[in-house]
N, CA and C atoms as an extended XYZ file, in Angstrom:
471
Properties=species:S:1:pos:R:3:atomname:S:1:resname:S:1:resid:I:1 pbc="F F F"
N        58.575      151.803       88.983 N   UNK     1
C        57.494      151.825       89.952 CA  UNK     1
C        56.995      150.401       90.206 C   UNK     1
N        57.193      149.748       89.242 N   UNK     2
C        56.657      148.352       88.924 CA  UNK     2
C        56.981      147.286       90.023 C   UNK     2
N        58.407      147.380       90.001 N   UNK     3
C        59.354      146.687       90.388 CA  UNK     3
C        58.916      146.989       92.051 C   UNK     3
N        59.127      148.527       92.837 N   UNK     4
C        59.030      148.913       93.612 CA  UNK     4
C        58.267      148.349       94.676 C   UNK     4
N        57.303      148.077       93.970 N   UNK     5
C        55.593      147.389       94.348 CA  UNK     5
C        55.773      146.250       94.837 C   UNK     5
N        56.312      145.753       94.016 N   UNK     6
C        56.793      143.955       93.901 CA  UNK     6
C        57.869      143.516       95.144 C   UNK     6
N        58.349      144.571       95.086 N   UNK     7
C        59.907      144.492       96.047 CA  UNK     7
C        58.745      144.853       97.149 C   UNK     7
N        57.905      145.637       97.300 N   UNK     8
C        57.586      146.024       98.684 CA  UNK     8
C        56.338      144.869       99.282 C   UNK     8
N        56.101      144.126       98.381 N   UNK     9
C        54.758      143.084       98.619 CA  UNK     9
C        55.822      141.504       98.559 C   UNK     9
N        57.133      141.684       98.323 N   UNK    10
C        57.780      140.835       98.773 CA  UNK    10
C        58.093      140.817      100.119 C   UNK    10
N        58.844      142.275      100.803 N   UNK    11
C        58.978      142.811      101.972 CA  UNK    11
C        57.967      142.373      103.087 C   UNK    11
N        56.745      142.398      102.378 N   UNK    12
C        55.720      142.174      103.593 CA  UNK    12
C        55.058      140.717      103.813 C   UNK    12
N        54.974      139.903      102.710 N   UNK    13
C        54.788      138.561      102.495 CA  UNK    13
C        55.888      138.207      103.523 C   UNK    13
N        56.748      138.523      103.527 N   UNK    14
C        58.045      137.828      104.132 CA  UNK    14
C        58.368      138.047      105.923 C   UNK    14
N        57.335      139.121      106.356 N   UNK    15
C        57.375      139.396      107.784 CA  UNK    15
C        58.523      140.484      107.738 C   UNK    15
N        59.415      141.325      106.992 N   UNK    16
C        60.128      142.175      106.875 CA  UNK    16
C        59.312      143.563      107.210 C   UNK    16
N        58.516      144.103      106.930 N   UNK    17
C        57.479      144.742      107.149 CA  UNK    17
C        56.558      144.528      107.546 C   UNK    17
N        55.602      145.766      108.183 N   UNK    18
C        54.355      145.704      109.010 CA  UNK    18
C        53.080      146.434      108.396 C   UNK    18
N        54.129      147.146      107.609 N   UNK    19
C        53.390      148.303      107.103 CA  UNK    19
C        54.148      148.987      105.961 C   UNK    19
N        53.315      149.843      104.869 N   UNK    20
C        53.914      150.308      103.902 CA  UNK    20
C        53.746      151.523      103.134 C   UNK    20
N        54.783      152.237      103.181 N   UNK    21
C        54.355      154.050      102.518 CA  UNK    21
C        54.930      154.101      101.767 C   UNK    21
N        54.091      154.861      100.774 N   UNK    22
C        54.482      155.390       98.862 CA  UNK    22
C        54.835      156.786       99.060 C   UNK    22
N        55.766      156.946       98.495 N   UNK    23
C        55.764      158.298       97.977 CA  UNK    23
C        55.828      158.893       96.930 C   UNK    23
N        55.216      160.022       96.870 N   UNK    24
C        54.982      160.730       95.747 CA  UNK    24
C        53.928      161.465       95.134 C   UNK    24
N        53.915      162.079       94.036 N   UNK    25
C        52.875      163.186       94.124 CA  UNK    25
C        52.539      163.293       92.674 C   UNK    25
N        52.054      163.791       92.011 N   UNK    26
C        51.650      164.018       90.827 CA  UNK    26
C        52.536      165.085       90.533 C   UNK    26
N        53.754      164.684       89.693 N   UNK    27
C        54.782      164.837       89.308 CA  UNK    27
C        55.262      165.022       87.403 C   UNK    27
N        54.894      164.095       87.071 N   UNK    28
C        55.468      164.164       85.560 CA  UNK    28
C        53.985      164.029       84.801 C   UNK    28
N        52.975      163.129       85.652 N   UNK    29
C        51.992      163.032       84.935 CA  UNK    29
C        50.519      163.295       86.032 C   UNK    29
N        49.436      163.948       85.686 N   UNK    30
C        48.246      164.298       86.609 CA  UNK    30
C        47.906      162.895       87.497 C   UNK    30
N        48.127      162.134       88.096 N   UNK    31
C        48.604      160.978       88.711 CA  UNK    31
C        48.917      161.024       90.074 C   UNK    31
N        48.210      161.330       91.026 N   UNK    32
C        49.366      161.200       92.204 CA  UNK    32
C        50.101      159.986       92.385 C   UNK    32
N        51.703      159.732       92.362 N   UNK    33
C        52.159      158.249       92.422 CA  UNK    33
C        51.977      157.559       93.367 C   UNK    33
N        51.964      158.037       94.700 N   UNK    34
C        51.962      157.289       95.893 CA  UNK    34
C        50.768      156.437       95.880 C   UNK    34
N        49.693      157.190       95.120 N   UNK    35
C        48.253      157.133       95.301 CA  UNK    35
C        48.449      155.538       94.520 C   UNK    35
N        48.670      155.692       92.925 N   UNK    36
C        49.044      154.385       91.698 CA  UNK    36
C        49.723      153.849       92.871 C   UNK    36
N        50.624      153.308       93.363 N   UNK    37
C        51.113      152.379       94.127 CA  UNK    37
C        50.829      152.214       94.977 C   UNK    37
N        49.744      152.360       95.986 N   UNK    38
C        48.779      151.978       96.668 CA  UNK    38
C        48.300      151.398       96.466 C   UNK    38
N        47.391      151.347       94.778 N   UNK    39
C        46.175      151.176       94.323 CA  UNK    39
C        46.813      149.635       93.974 C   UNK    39
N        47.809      150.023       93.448 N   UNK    40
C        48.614      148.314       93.040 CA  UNK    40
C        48.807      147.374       94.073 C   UNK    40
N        49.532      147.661       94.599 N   UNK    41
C        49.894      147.086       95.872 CA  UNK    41
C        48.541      146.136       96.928 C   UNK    41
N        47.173      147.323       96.960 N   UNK    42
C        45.875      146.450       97.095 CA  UNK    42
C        45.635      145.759       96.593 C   UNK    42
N        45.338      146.165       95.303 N   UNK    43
C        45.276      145.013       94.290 CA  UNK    43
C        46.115      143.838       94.316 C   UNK    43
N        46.983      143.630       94.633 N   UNK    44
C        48.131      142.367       94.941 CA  UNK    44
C        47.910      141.572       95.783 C   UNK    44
N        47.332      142.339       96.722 N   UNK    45
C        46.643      141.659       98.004 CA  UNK    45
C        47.405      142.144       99.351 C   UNK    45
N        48.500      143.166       99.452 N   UNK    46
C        48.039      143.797      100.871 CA  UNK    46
C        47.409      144.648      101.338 C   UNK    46
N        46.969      144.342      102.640 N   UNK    47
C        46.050      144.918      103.066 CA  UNK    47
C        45.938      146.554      103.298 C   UNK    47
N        44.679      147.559      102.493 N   UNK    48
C        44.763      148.757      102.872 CA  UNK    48
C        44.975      149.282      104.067 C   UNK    48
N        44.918      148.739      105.184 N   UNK    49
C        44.970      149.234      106.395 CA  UNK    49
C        46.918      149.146      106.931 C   UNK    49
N        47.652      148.660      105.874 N   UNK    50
C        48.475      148.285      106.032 CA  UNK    50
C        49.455      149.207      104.766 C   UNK    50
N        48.830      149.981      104.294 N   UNK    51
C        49.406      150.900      103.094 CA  UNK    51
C        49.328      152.165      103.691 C   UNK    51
N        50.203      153.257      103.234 N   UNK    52
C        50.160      154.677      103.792 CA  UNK    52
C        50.740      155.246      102.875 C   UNK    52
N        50.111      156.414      102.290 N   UNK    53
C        50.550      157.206      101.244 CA  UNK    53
C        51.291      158.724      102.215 C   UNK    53
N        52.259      158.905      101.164 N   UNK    54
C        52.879      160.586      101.365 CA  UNK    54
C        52.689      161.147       99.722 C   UNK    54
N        52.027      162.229       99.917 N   UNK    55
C        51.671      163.000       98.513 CA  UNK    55
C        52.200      164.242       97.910 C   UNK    55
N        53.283      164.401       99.298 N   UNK    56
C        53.422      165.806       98.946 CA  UNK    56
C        55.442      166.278       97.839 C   UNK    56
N        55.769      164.713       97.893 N   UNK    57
C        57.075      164.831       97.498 CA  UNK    57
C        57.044      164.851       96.166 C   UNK    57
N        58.113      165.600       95.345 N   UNK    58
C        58.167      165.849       93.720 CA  UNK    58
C        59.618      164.988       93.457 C   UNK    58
N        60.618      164.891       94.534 N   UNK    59
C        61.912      164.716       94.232 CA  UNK    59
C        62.401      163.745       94.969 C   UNK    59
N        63.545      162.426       94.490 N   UNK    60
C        63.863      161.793       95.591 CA  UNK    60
C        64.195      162.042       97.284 C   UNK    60
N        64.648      163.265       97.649 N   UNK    61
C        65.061      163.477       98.975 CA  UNK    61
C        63.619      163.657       99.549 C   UNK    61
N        62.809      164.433       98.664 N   UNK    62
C        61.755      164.675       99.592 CA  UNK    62
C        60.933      163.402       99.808 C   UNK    62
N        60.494      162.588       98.735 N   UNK    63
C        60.528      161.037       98.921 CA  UNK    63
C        60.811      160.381      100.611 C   UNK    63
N        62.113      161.034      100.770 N   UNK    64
C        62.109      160.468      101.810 CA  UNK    64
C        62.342      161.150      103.105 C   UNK    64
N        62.106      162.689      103.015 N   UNK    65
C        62.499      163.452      104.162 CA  UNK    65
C        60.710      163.432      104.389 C   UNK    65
N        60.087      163.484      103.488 N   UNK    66
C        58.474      163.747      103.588 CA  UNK    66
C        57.806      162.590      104.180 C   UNK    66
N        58.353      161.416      104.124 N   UNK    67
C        58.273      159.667      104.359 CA  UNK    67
C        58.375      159.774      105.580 C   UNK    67
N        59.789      160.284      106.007 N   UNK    68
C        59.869      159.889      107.380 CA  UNK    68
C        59.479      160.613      108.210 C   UNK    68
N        59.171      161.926      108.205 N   UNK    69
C        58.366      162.395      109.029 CA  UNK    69
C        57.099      161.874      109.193 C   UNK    69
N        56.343      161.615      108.228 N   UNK    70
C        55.009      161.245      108.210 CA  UNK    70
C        55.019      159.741      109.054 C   UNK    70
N        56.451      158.766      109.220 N   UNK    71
C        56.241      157.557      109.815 CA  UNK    71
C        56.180      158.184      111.313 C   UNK    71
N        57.233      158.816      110.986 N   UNK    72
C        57.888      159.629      112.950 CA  UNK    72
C        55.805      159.969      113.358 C   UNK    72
N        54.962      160.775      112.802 N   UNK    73
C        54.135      160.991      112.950 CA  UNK    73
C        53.183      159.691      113.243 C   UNK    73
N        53.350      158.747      112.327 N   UNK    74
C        52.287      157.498      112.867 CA  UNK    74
C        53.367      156.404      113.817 C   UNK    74
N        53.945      157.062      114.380 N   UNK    75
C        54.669      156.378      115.623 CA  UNK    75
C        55.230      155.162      115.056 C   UNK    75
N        55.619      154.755      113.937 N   UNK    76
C        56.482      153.396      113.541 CA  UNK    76
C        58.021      153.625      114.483 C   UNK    76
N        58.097      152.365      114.978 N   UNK    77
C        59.101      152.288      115.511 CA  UNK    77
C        60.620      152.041      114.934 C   UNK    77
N        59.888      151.162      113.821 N   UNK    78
C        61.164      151.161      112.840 CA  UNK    78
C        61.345      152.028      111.294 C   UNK    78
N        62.267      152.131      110.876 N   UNK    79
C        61.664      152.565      109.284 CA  UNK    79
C        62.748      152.585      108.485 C   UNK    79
N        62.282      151.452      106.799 N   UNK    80
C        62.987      151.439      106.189 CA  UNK    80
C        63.046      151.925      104.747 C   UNK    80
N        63.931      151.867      103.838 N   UNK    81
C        64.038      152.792      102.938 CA  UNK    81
C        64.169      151.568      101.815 C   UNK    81
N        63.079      151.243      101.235 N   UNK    82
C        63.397      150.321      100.449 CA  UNK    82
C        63.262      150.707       98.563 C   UNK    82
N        64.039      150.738       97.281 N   UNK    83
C        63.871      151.585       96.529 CA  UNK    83
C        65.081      150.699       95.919 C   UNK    83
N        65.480      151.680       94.182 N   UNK    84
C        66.153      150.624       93.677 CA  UNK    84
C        67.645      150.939       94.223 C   UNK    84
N        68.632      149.739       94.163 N   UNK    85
C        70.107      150.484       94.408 CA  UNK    85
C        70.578      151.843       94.123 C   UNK    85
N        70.426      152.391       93.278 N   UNK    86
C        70.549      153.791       92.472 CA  UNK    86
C        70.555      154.656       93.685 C   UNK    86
N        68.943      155.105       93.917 N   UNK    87
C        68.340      155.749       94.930 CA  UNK    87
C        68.652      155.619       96.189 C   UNK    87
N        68.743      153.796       96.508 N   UNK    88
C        69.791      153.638       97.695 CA  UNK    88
C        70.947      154.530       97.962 C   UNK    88
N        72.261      154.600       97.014 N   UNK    89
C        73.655      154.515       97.375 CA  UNK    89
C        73.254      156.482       96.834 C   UNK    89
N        72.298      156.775       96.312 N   UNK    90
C        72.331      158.335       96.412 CA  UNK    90
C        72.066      159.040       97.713 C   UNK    90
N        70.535      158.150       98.032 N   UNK    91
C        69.988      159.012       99.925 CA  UNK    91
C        71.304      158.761      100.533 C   UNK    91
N        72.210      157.645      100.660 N   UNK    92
C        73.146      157.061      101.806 CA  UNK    92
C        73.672      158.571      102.605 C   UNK    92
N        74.037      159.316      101.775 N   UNK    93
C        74.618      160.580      102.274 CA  UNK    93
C        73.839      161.619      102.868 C   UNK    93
N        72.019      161.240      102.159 N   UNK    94
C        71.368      162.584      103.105 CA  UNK    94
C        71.040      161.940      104.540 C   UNK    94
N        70.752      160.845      104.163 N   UNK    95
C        70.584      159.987      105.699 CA  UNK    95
C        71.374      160.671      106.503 C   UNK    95
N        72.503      160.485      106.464 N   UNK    96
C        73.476      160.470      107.132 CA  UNK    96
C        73.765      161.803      107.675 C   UNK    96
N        73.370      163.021      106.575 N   UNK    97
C        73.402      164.352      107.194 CA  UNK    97
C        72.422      164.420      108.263 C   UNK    97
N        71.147      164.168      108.033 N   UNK    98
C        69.838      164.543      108.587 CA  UNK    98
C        69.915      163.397      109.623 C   UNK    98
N        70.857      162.351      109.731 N   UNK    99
C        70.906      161.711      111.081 CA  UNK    99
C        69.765      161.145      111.434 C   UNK    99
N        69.018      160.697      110.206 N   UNK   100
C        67.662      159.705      110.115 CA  UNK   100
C        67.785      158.249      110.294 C   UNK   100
N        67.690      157.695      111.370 N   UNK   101
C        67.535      156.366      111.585 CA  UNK   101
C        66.605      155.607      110.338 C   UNK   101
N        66.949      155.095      109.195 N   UNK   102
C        66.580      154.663      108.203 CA  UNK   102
C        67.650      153.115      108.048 C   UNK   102
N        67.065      152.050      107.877 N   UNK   103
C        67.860      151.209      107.660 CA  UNK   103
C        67.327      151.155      105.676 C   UNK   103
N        68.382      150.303      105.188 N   UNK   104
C        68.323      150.492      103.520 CA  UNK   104
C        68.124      148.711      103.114 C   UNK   104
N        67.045      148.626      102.766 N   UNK   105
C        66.639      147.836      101.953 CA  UNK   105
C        66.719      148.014      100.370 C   UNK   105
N        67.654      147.743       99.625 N   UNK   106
C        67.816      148.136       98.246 CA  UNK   106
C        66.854      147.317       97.234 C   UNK   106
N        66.331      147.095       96.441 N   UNK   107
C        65.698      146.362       95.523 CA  UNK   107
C        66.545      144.931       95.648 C   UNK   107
N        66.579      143.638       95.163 N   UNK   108
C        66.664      142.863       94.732 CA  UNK   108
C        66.432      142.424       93.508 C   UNK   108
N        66.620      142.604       92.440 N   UNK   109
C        66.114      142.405       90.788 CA  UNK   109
C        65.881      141.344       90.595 C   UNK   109
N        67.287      140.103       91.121 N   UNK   110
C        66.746      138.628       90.631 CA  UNK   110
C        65.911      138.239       91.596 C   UNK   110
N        65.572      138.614       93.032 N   UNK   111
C        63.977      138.236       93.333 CA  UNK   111
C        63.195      138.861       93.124 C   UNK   111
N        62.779      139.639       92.591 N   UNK   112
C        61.715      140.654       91.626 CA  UNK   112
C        61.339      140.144       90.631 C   UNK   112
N        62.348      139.829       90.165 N   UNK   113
C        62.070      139.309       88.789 CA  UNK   113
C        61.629      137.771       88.357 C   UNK   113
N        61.774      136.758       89.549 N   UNK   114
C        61.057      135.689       89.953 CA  UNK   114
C        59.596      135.532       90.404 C   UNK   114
N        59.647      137.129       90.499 N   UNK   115
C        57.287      137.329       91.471 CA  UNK   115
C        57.025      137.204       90.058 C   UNK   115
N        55.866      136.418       90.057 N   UNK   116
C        55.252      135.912       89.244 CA  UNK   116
C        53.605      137.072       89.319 C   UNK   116
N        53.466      138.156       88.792 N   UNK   117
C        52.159      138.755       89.354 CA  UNK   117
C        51.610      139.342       87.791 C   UNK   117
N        50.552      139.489       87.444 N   UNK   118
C        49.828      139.754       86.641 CA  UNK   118
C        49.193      140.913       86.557 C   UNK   118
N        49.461      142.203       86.196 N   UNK   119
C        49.194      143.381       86.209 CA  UNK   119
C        47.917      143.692       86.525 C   UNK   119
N        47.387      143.963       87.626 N   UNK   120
C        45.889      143.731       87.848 CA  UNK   120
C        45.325      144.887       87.836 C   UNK   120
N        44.025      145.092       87.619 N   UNK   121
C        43.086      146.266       86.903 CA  UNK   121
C        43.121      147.001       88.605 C   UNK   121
N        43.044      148.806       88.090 N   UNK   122
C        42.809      149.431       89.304 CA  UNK   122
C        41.609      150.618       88.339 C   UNK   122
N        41.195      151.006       89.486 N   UNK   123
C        40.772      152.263       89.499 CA  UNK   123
C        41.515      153.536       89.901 C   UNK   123
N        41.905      154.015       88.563 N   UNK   124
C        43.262      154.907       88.780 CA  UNK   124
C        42.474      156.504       88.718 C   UNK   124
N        41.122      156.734       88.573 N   UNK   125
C        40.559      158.023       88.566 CA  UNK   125
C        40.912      158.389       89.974 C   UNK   125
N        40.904      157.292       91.077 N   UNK   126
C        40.852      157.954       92.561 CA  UNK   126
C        42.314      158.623       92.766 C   UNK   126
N        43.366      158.648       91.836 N   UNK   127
C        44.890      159.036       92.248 CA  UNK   127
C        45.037      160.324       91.025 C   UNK   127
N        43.879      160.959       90.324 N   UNK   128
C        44.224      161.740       89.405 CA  UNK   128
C        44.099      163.165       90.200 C   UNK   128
N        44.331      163.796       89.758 N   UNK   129
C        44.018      165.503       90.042 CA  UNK   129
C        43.619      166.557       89.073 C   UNK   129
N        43.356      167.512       89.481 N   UNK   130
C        42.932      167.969       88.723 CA  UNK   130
C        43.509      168.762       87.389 C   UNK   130
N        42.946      168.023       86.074 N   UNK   131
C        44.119      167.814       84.794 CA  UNK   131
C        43.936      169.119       84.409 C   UNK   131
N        42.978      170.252       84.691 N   UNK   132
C        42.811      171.516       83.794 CA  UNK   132
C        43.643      172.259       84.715 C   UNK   132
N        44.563      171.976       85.726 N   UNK   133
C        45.019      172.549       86.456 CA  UNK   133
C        46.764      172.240       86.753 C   UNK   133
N        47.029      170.776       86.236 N   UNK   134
C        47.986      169.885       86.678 CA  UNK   134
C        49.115      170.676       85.738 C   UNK   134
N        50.329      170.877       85.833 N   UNK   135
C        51.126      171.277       84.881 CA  UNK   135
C        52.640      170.220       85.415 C   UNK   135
N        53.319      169.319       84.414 N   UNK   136
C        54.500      168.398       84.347 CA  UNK   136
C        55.460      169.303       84.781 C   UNK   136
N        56.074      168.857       86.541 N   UNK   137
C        57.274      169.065       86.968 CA  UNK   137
C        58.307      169.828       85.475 C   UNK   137
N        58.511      169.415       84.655 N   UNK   138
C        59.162      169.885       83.850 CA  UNK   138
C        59.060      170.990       83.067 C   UNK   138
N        57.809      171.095       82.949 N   UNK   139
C        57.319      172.269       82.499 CA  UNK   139
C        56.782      173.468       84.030 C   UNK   139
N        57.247      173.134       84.830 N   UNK   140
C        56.932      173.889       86.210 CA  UNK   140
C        58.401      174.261       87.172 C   UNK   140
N        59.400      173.171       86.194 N   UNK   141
C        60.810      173.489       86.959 CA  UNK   141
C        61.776      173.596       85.891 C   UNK   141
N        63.153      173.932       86.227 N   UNK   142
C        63.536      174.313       84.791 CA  UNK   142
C        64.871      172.859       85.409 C   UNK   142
N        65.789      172.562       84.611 N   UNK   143
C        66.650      171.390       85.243 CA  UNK   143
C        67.127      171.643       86.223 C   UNK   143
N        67.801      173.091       86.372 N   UNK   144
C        68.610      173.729       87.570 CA  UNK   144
C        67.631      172.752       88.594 C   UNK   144
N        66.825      173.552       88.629 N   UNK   145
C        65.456      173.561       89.972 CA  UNK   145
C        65.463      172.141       90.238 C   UNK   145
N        65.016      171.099       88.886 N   UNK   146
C        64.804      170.140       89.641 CA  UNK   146
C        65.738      168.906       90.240 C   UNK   146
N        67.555      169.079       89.672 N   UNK   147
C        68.734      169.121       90.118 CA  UNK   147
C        68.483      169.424       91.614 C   UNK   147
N        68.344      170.529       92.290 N   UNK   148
C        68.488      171.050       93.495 CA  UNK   148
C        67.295      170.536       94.607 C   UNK   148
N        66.230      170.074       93.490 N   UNK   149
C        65.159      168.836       94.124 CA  UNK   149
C        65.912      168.046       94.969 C   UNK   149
N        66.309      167.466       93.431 N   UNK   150
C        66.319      165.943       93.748 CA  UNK   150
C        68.140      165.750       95.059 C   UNK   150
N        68.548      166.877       95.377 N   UNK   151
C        69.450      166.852       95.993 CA  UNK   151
C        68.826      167.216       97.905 C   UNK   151
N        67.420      167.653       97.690 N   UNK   152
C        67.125      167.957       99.005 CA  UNK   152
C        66.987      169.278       99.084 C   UNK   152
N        67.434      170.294       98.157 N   UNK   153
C        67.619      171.725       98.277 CA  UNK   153
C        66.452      172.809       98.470 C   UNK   153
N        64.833      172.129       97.824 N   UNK   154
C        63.464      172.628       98.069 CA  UNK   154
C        63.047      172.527       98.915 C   UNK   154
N        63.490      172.023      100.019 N   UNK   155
C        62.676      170.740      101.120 CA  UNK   155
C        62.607      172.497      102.807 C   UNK   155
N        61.276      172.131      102.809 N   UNK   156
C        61.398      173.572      103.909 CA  UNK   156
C        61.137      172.563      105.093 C   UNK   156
N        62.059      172.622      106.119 N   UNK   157
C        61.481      172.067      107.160 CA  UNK   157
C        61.130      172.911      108.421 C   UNK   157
């Protein structure tokens, strides 16, 4: 997630981006993620008006089938898929089914790993949910299930 942040506040320092969406949801831990990488990402210094969360994805495809609708919705003209190689060379194929104009920005590690940034304090109560209620993807999916996630197979459109 760390890295992610870094790669995406490189992206935008650099005029590569205009704008920037998290995805993810409160997933493994009562946390919404998109929300934590928001919160970071401000903290870093870009601008909130320039961050956009998606909350509703549990699994990589939805990550990004949930992403891009929500850009298609705030009228971005362009939209890219930036994440580590892994995740890259896995979507390559749903892209390609779903015929999503996504260009692929993969991580960079050795310029990641040159940002020099200092883990800066957030207020992470605003990305929690509710914990007497929250139950871990894992304990809510069994592997099958979340296998067939992370392949796109939950995704209702």
């Amino acid at each position: 997630m760390r890295d992610r942040i870094l790669w995406s506040k490189f992206l935008f320092e650099k005029g590569y981006t205009k704008n920037i969406m998290y995805s993810g949801g409160a997933v493994y831990t009562p946390y919404v993620e998109s929300k934590i990488m928001a919160l970071y990402a401000e903290a870093l210094g870009i601008p909130r008006a320039n961050i956009f969360t998606e909350e509703k994805a549990e699994h990589t495809t939805e990550n990004l089938y949930y992403s891009y609708r929500l850009a298609q919705e705030k009228g971005f003209k362009k939209i890219a898929l930036a994440t580590d190689p892994y995740q890259t060379n896995n979507l390559a194929g749903y892209l390609k089914k779903k015929k999503f104009e996504v260009s692929m920005l993969p991580i960079l590690y050795d310029t990641v790993s040159i940002i020099k940034e200092l883990e800066p304090k957030i207020l992470s109560a605003s990305a929690l949910v509710d914990t007497t209620t929250f139950l871990s993807i894992k304990k809510r999916e069994s592997f099958l299930k979340r296998m067939r996630g992370t392949m796109g197979k939950n995704i209702k459109e």
